[in-house]
N, C-alpha and C positions, 0 to 999 in steps of 0.2 A: 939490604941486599941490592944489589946492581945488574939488571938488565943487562945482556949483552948490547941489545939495540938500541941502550936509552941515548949511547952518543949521538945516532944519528936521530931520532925523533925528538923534536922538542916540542914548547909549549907551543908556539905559534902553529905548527904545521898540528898538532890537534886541536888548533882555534879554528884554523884554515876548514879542515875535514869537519867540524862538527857547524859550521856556516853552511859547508856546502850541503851536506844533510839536510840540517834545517829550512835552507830557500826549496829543496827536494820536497820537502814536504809540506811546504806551504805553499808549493803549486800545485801538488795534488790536490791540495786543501783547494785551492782557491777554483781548480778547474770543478772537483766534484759541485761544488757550493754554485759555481757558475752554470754547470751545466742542471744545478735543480731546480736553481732560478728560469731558467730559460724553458725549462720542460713545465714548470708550473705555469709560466706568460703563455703557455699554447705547444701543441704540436713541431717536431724538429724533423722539415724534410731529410729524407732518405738521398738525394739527390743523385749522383752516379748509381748506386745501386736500384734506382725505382727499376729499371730495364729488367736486370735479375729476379728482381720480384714477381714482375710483371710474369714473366716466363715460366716462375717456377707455381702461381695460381694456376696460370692456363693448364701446367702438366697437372695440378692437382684434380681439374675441373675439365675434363676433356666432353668436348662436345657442347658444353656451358658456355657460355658468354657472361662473363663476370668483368664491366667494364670499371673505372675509377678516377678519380682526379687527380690526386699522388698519396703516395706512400710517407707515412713519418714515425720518428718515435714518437710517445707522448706519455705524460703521467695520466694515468688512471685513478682519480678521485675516490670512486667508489668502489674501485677492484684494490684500491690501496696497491698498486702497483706498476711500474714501468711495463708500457708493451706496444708489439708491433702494429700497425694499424696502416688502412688505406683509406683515403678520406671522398667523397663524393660517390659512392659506392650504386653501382645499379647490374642486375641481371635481367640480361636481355634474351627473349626467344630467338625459335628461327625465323621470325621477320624480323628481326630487327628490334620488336619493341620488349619498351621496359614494363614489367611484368613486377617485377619491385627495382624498391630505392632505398639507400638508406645513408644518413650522413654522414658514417664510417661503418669499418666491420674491422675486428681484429684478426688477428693473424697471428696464431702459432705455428713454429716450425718445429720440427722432429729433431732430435740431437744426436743420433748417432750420424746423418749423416751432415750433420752443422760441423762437427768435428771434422770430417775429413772435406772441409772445405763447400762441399754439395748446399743447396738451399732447396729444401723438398717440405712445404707445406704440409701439415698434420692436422687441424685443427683450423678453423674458420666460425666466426661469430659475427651476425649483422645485428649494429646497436640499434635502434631508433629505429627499425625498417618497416615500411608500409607497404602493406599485399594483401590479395586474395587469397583463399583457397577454397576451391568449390570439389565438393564427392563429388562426381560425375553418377547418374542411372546404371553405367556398367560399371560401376565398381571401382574406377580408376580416379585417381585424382590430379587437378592438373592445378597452375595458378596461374590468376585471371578473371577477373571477372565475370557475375553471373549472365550465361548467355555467350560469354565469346567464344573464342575458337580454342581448340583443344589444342595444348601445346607437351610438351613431352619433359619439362623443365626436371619436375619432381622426380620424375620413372628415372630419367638419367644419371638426377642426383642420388637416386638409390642404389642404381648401377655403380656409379664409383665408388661408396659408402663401401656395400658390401666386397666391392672388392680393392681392398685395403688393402698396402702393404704391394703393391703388384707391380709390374714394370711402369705400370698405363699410371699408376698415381698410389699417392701415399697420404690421402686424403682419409682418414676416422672420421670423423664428426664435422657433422654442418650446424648451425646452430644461429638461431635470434635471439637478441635481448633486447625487453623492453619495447615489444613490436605492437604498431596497429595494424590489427588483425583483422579480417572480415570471413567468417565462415559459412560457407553456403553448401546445403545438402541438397540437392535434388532428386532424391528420392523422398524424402519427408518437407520437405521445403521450408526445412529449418533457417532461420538467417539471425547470425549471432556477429555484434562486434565483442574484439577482447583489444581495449585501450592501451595495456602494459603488458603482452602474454611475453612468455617467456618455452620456447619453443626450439628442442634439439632432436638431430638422429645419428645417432651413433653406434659404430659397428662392434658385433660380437662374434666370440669366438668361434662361432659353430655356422658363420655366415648369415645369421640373420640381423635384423636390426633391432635396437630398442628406443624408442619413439618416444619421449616425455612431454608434457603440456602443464603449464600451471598459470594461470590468470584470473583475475576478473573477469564478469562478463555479464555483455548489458543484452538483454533481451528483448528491450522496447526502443532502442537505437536512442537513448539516454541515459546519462548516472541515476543509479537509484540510492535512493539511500544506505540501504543495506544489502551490496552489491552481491549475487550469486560467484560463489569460488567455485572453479574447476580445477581438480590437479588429477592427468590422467597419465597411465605408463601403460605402452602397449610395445608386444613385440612382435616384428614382423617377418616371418620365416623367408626362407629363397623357394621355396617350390613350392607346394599348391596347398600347404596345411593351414590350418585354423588361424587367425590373427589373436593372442590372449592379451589379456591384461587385466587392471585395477583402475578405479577409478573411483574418486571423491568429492562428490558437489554437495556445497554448503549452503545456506540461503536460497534456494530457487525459489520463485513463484511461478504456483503451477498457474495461474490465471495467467500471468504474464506469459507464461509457454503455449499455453491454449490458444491466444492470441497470435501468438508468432506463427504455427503450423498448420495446417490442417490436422495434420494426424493424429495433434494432442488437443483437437477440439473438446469430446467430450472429457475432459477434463474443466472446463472453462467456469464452471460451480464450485470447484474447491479453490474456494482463497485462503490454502495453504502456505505453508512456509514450509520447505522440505530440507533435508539433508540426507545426501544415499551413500552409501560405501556400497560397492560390487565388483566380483571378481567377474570376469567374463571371455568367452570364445565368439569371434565373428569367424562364420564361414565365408569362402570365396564368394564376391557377387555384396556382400556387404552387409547381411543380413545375420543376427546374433543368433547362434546356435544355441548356448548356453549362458545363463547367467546364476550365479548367487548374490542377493542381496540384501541388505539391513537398512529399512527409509524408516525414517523419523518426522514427524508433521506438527504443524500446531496450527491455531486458525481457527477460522469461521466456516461452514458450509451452509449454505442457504437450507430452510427446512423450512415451508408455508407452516404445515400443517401444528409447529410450534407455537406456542403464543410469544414466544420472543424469536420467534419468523429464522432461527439458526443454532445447529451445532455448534455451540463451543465447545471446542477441542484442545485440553490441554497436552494433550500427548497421544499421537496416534503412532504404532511402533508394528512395520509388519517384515518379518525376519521369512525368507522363501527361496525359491529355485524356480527361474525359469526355461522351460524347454521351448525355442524356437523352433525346431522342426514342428512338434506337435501343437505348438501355439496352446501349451501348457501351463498356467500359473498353480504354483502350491506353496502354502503360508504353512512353516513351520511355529509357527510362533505369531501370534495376533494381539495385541492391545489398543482397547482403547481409551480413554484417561479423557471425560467430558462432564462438563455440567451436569448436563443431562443425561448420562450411559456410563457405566464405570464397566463393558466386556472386556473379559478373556473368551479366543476365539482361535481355532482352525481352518481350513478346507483347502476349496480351490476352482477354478475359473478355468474354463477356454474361451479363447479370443477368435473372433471368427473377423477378417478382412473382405474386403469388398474393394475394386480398383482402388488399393492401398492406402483403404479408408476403414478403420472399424465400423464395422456393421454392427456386432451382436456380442454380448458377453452370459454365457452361460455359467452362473456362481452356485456351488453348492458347499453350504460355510454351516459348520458345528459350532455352537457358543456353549463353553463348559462354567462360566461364571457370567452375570449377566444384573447388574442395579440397576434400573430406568427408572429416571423422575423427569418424566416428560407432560409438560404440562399443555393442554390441546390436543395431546395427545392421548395420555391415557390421565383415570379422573385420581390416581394419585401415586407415591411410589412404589414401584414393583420390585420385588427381589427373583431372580430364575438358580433353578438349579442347572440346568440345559433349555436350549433352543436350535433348532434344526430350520432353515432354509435355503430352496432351492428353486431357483429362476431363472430367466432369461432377460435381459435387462436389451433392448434395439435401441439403437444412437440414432438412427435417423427421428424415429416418431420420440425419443425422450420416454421411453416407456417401460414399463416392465408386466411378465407373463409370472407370475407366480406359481409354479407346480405341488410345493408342500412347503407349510409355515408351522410350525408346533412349539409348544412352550411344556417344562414341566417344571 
């Protein structure tokens, strides 16, 4: 059969057409392959466009000072992916000073209005960044370090957060990765670094925030060997409700925390190794209303009166609820798993403060299963069916008032 058009096409003019395809596609070929090459050698200025970028930060970031060195593409090794980035990265208070630094921060834009030409920031990440963050005594947090002046960097950035989507900015989420972190409480005069924390806040539907944390973290302002994990998710309402959340710390050492605060001094006896899961409520002012908790311990506690002068503890397990208004402890669930003590145990404790130092701890704890082979102690092993005491335990004098001890 015979093509009407085969006169006019021949062989040459589909050699011609299938050449020029193929140089088509082998400049594709050659630019993609080019342009991987050059994104893998390092970062690819933005160049005309940095201005627009620049513009369209400030509108995400109103009132912020988010200063930079320039704008580029570049491969992201670890994110396994190509993305926007700004390099020499610092935010500056209203003086002027730098308050952090960081040696890039990525840059996601929004896409409905990428499409219609607009560049409107959505999303902001500082890699590598180094800052403060100190609780302030009223409640508020600023970044800066311990002692400086109070600047308003955080409050603002929460301002924008939660109002996402607005005319003023199209800013969701602010976020760090991979930051060195310094945390200071002054209300408890906690001071923790986190080497590699990893730190976002991001807005939610209902206008408030949700707040996440996951890091390492050194408590003696050195690596330890088997370094305490924190991974915390808190959310934070727009008007004046409860702050809740979760939170999961691995490895702590309570000695090492005893050390760091006042507040956890009398803890400074248990050379524990802990792990706590809790769900929790902080009211305004900063102070925890409510918690539920699950701690796990192993360890040594010092005990003279021992002939091997300590508690071994292969498992201490106390499942409970704490009420912070009433400065209320209660143990649903009590185990203890030792050399020398194999209880099963209930009760519960009020905490009494003194200028925001525990004073006094009032315990009244039921043991419904109870093995002691404590040697120094008593002259061999005991088995209990119950045991009942109830005491006063003062931190200052290290002492305790005993009111009723019973065995049956």
């Amino acid at each position: 059969m015979k093509l009407p058009f085969s006169n006019y096409v021949k062989a040459h003019h589909i050699s011609h057409a299938a050449l020029s395809v193929g140089a088509l596609v082998a400049a594709i070929i050659f630019f993609v392959v080019g342009a991987g090459i050059r994104l893998l050698v390092g970062p690819v200025s933005l160049g005309p466009l940095q201005q627009t970028l620049a513009g369209a930060i400030q509108t995400a970031l109103p009132g912020i000072t988010l200063a930079y060195d320039k704008a580029a593409i570049e491969w992201d090794r670890e994110q396994d992916r190509v993305q926007l980035v700004v390099l020499g990265t610092r935010i500056l208070d209203q003086d002027g000073k730098v308050v952090a630094s960081a040696p890039k921060a990525d840059i996601e834009l929004a896409a409905a209005p990428f499409l219609r030409g607009q560049v409107a920031v959505q999303r902001i990440t500082l890699v590598g960044v180094s800052f403060s963050l100190v609780h302030m005594k009223s409640g508020g947090i600023r970044l800066g370090a311990e002692g400086g002046r109070a600047n308003d960097v955080y409050d603002r950035l929460s301002d924008v957060i939660t109002a996402k989507g607005s005319s003023s900015s199209a800013l969701k989420s602010f976020a760090v990765r991979d930051a060195n972190l310094t945390l200071f409480d002054e209300v408890t005069g906690l001071n923790l670094t986190a080497p590699r924390a990893n730190l976002s806040i991001t807005a939610r539907n209902d206008n408030s925030l949700a707040t996440s944390f996951d890091s390492d973290v050194n408590l003696t302002g050195k690596p330890a060997p088997n370094p305490t994990h924190v991974k915390a998710d808190l959310v934070l309402p727009s008007g004046n409700d409860p702050i809740t959340g979760s939170a999961t710390i691995s490895h702590l050492d309570l000695a090492a925390l005893s050390a760091n605060a006042p507040l956890f001094r009398p803890l400074h006896l248990l050379a524990l190794s802990t792990d706590l899961s809790t769900r929790f409520s902080i009211a305004p002012g900063g102070h925890i209303s409510q918690t539920d908790f699950d701690l796990q311990s192993k360890g040594d506690i010092p005990f003279a009166w021992l002939a091997g002068k300590a508690l071994h503890v292969r498992e201490l397990r106390l499942m409970g609820h704490y009420d912070g208004v009433t400065k209320h402890l209660s143990l649903t669930e009590a185990v203890l798993n030792a050399r020398e003590a194999d209880l099963k145990f209930k009760g519960g404790a009020d905490f009494v403060y003194a200028n925001g130092e525990l004073d006094s701890i009032s315990a009244d704890v039921a043991a419904t299963h109870a093995n002691l082979n404590m040697p120094g102690v008593l002259a061999g092993p005991v088995a209990l069916q119950t045991a009942v005491f109830k005491g006063v335990y003062h931190a200052a004098a290290n002492s305790f008032d005993i009111a009723q001890a019973s065995i049956t």
